[in-house]
C-alpha atoms as one frame of an Amber mdcrd trajectory, in Angstrom:
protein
  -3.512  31.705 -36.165  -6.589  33.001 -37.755  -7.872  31.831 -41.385  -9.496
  33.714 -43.155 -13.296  33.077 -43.676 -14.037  31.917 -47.424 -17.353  31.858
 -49.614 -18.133  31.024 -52.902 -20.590  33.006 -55.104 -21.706  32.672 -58.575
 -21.740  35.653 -61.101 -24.687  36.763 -62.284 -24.278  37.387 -65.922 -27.284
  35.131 -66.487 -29.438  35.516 -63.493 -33.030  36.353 -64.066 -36.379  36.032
 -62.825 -38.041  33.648 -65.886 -39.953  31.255 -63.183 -41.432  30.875 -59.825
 -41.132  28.033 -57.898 -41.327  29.378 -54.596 -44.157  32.584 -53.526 -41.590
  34.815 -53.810 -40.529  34.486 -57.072 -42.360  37.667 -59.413 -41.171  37.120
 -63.195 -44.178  39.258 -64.477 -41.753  41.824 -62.542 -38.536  40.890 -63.859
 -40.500  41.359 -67.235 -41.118  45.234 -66.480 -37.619  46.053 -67.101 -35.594
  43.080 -67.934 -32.110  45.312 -68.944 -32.651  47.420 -65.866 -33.336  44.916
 -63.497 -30.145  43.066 -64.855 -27.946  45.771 -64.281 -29.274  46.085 -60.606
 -28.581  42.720 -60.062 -24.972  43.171 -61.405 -24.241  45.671 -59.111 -25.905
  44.066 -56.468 -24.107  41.274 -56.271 -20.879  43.090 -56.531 -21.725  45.036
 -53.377 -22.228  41.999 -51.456 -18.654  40.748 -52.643 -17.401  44.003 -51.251
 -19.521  43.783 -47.566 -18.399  40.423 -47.651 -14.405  41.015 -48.070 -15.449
  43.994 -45.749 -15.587  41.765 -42.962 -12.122  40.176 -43.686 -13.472  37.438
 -45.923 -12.131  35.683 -49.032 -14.454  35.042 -52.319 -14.383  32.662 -54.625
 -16.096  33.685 -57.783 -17.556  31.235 -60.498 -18.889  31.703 -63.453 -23.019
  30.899 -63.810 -24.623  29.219 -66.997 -27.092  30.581 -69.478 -30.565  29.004
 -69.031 -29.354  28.528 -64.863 -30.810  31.470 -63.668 -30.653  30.613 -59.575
 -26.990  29.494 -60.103 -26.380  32.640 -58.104 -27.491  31.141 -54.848 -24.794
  28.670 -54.479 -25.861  28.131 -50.605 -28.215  25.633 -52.254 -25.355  23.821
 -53.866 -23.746  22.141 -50.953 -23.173  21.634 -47.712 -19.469  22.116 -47.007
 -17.611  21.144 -43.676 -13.428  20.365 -42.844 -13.028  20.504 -46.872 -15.678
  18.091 -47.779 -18.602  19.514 -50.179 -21.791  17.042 -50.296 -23.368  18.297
 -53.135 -26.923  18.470 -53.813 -30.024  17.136 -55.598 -32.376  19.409 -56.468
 -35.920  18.809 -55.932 -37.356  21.065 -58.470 -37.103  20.203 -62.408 -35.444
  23.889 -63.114 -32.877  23.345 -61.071 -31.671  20.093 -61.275 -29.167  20.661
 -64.488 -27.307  22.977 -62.309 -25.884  19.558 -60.057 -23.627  18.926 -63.109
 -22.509  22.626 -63.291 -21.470  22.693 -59.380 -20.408  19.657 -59.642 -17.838
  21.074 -62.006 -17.289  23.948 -59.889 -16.272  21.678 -56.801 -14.283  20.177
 -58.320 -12.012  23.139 -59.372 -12.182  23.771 -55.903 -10.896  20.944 -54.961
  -7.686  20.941 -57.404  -6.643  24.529 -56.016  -6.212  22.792 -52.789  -9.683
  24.951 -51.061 -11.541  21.553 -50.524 -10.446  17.740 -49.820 -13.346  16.071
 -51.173 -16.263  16.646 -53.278 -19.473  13.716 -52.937 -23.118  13.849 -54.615
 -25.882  12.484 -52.468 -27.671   9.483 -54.690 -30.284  10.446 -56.664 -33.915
  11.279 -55.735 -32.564  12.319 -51.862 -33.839  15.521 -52.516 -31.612  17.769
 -50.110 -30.483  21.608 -51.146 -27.269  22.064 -49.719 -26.857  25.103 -46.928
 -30.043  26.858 -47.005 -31.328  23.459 -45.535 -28.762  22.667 -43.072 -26.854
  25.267 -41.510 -23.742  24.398 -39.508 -24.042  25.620 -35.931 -20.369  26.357
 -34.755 -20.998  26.898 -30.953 -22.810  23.808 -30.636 -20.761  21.269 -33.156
 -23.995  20.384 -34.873 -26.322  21.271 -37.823 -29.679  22.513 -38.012 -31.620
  20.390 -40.783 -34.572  22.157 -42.739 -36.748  19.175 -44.151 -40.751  19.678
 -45.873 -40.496  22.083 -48.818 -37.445  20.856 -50.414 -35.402  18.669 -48.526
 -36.727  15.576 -47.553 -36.389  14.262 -44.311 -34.230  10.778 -45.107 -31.288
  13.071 -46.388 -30.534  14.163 -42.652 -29.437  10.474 -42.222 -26.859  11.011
 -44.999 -25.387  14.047 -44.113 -24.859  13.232 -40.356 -23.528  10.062 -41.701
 -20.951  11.684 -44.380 -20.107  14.246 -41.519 -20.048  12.229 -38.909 -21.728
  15.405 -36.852 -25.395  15.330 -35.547 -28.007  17.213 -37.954 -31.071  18.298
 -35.927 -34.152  18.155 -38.138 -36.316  21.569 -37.928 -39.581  20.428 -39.871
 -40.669  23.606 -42.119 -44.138  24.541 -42.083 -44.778  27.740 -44.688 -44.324
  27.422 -48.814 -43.001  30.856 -47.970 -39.999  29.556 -46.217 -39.240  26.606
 -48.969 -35.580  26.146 -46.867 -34.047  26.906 -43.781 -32.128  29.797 -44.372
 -35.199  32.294 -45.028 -36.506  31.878 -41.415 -33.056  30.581 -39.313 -29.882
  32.254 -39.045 -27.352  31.338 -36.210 -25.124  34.229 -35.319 -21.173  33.928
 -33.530 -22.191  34.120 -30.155 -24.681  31.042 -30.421 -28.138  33.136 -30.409
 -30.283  31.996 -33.198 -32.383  34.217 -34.599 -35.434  32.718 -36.202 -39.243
  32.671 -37.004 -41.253  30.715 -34.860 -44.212  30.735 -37.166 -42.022  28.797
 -39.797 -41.691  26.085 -37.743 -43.894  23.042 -36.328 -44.563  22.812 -32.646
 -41.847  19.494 -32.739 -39.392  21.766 -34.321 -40.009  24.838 -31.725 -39.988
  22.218 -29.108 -36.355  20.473 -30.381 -34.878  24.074 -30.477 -36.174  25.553
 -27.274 -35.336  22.313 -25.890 -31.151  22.734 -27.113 -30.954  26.454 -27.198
 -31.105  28.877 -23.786 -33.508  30.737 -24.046 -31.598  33.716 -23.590 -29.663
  33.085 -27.186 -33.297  32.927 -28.616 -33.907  35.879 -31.042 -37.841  35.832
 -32.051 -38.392  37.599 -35.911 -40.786  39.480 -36.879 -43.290  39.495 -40.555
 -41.130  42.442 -41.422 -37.663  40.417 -40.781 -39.060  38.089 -43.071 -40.292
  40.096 -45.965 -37.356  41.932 -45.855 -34.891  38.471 -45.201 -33.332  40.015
 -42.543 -33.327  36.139 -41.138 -31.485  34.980 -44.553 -27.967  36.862 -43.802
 -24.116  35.772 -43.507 -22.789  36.400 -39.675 -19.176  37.126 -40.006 -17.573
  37.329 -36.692 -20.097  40.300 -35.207 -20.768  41.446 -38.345 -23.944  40.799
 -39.958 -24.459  41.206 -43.422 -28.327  41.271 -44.679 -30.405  42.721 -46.976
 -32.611  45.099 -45.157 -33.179  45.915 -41.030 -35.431  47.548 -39.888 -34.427
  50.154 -36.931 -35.818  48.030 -34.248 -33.940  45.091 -35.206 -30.404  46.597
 -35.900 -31.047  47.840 -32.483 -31.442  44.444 -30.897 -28.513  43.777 -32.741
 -26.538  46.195 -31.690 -27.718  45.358 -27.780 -25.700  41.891 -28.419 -22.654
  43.610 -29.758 -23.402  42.626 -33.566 -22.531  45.164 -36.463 -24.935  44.648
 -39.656 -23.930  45.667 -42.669 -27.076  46.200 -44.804 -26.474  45.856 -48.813
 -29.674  46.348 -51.242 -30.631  42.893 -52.970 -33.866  43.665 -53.909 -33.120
  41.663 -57.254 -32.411  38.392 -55.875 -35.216  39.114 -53.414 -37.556  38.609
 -56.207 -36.368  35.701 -56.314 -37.033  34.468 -52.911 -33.142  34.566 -51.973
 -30.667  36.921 -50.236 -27.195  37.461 -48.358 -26.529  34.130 -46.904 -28.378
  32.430 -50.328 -26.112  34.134 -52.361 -22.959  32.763 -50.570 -21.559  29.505
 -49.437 -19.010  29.141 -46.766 -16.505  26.707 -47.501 -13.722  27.171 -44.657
 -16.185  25.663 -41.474 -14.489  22.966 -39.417 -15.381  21.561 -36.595 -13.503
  21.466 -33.597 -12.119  17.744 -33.372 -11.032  18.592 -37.440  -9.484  21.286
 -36.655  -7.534  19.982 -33.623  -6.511  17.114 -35.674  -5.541  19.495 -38.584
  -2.977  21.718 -36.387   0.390  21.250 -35.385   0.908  20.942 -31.423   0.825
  24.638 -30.250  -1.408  25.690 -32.873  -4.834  26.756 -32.775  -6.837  28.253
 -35.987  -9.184  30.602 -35.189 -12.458  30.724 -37.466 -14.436  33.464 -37.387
């Protein structure tokens, strides 16, 4: 049978640009037009809701906090796999009250039956959820950002909680602070990524474990625009912007990309797949274990 794909996102009656801690952040910006720029982001985020359940997916929508501006990026929150959410510590001082707040928001997961267990990493093992370790479904594994944010002695944990391999990737550029701006794996297995972003060890581990026919090279433009930071939903891609040449490359491999405008939370250094958190992944050997002889669950 097939389950439906399902993501959490945060409202964002309180989102706002009032900091940077990453080069993309512009509050002087933000500033120009505070009421206007709200409104954009209101309807921004609603769009994304709508590309996402476009593709056959599920929300989940929680409400933010005042003063919790980058609540909205709950990919930063946790890393979720076969129902368990490890949540995450924050490395930055702005963003550490909102552990408490997800914390609270797994946890009503968990009692409508969408996850099985909720865990915090211990304190000071900085790691920020899915934008620093993306799950790789063709290969059974993660992918684990580490330099910026995450440190590198959290890997340890998560493989450990897991019980699946996480593959460090060491980041190299302030500009991509986690994973997620630079890396996105798409359905078929091709990652599509920045080589620039990454150290020679890193290029080497993932040239090493990827063919290098599933190898998608990005551009400056992909980045600027965080084309690379987008949710792959079956062959649909949803992003923020594409440029022709890349929604043709795309479209070569039999992906259909769904472009919504979220220039708001752009100025904040964060995008489609920041924005959401998948919380339906299992691997294969849970999901065997999960199903009833005969029966297969298809994710997507």
């Amino acid at each position: 049978m097939s389950v439906p794909p399902r993501f959490l996102m945060v409202a964002p009656t309180h989102y706002n640009v009032s900091y940077s801690i990453n080069p993309w952040m512009d509050p002087g910006r933000w500033r120009q037009d505070p009421q206007g720029m709200h409104a954009q982001a209101q309807a921004a985020s609603a769009a994304l809701c709508q590309a996402l359940q476009g593709t056959g997916a599920e929300v989940e929508l929680a409400p933010g906090s005042a003063g919790l501006p980058d609540m909205v990026f709950p990919a930063n929150s946790a890393v979720v796999l076969d129902g368990k959410a490890l949540l995450s510590r924050f490395r930055h001082p702005e963003r550490r009250a909102e552990e408490e707040r997800f914390l609270a928001i797994f946890k009503a997961l968990q009692a409508k039956g969408l996850l099985r267990e909720v865990a915090q990493l211990p304190p000071g093992c900085f790691q920020e959820g899915a934008g620093d370790c993306v799950w790789d479904a063709t290969r059974q594994q993660f992918w684990g950002g580490f330099g910026p944010r995450s440190s590198r002695q959290a890997l340890a944990a998560i493989a450990s909680h897991f019980g699946h391999e996480v593959v460090p990737l060491e980041l190299t550029s302030s500009r991509c602070y986690h994973l997620d701006v630079c890396f996105c794996v798409l359905s078929g297995g091709e990652i599509f990524y920045l080589p620039e972003a990454l150290t020679p060890e890193a290029l080497r581990t993932l040239r090493t474990r990827v063919d290098e026919r599933l190898l998608i090279e990005a551009s400056e433009d992909d980045l600027v625009h965080f084309s690379l930071n987008a949710v792959c939903v079956g062959r649909h891609i949803v992003m923020s912007r594409c440029t022709p040449a890349l929604r043709e490359r795309l479209q070569g491999r039999g992906y259909t990309v769904v472009e919504v405008d979220l220039s708001p939370f752009m100025l904040s250094g964060g995008s489609a797949y920041c924005m959401s958190l998948r919380l339906d992944w299992q691997s294969q050997a849970f999901a065997a274990g999960a199903q009833s002889p005969g029966t297969v669950a298809k994710h997507y």
